[in-house]
C-alpha positions in Angstrom: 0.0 0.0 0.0 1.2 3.1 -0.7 0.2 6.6 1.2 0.4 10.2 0.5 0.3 11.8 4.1 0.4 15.5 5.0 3.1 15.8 8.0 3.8 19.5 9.5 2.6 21.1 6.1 4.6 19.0 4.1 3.5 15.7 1.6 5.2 12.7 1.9 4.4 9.4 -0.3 5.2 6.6 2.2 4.7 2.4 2.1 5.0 0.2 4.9 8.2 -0.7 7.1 10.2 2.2 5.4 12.2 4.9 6.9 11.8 8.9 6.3 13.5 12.3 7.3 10.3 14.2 8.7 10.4 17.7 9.8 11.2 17.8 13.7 8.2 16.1 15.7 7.2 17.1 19.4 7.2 13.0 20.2 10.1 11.0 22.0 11.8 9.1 20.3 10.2 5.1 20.9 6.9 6.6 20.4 4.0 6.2 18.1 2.7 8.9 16.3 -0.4 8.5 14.4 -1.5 10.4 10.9 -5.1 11.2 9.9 -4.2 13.6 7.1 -4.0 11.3 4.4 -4.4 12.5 1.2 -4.5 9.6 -1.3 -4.4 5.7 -0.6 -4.0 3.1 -3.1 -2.7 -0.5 -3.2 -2.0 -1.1 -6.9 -5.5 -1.6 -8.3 -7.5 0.8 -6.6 -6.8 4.6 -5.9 -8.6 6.7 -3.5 -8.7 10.5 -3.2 -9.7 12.5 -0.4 -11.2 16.0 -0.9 -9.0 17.2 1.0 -8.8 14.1 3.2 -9.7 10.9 3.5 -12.0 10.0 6.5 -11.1 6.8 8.3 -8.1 6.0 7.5 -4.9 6.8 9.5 -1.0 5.9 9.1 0.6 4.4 12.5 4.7 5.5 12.4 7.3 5.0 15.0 9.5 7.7 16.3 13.7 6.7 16.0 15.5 9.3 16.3 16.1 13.4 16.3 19.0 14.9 14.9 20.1 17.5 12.3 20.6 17.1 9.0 24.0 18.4 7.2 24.9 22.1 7.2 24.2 24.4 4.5 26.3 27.2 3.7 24.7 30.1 2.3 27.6 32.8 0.6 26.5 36.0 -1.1 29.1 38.5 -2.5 28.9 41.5 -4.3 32.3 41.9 -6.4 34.4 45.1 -5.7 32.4 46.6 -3.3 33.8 44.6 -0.2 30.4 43.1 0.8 30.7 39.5 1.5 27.9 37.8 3.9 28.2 34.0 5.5 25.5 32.3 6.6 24.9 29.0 7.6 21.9 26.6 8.3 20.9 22.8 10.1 17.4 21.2 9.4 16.0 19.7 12.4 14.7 16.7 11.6 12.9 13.5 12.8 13.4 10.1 11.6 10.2 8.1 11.6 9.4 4.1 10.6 5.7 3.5 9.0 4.0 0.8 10.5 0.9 0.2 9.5 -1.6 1.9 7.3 -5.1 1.3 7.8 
């Protein structure tokens, strides 16, 4: 089965006993978290659509781990005016197992 779930404001397309980087989640890690905003649901011969969600039916994940994702560097420079800016930037971010999706 295959899922399209709507996590913090973002879409992810998730399956069964598979891993994903989720924006940072309140939850402890151990913990289940459960999903009512799915969008779409389908297992290969049938697709449903939720307008904008479908009723009933949830995705169970399991909380792993918190940690931040690699750095970003972020360098703006205007030549020969001496203006050079450094910035830098680590996502926050949650690693979750699905479960079950039912």
């Amino acid at each position: 089965m295959i899922a399209v779930v709507d996590i913090l404001g973002q879409q992810f397309k998730v399956t069964e006993n598979t891993k994903y980087y989720v924006p940072r989640l309140k939850n402890e890690p151990e913990s289940e978290i459960k999903f009512d905003q799915v969008l779409l649901l389908t297992d290969g011969k049938e697709t449903k659509v939720g307008s904008p969600v479908l009723s009933g039916v949830t995705v169970t994940a399991r909380v792993i781990e918190h940690l931040k994702d690699d750095k970003i560097t972020v360098f703006k420079k205007k030549r020969r005016k001496g203006y050079r800016k450094l910035n830098g930037h680590r996502q926050q971010l949650t690693r979750i197992e699905v479960t079950q999706i039912a």
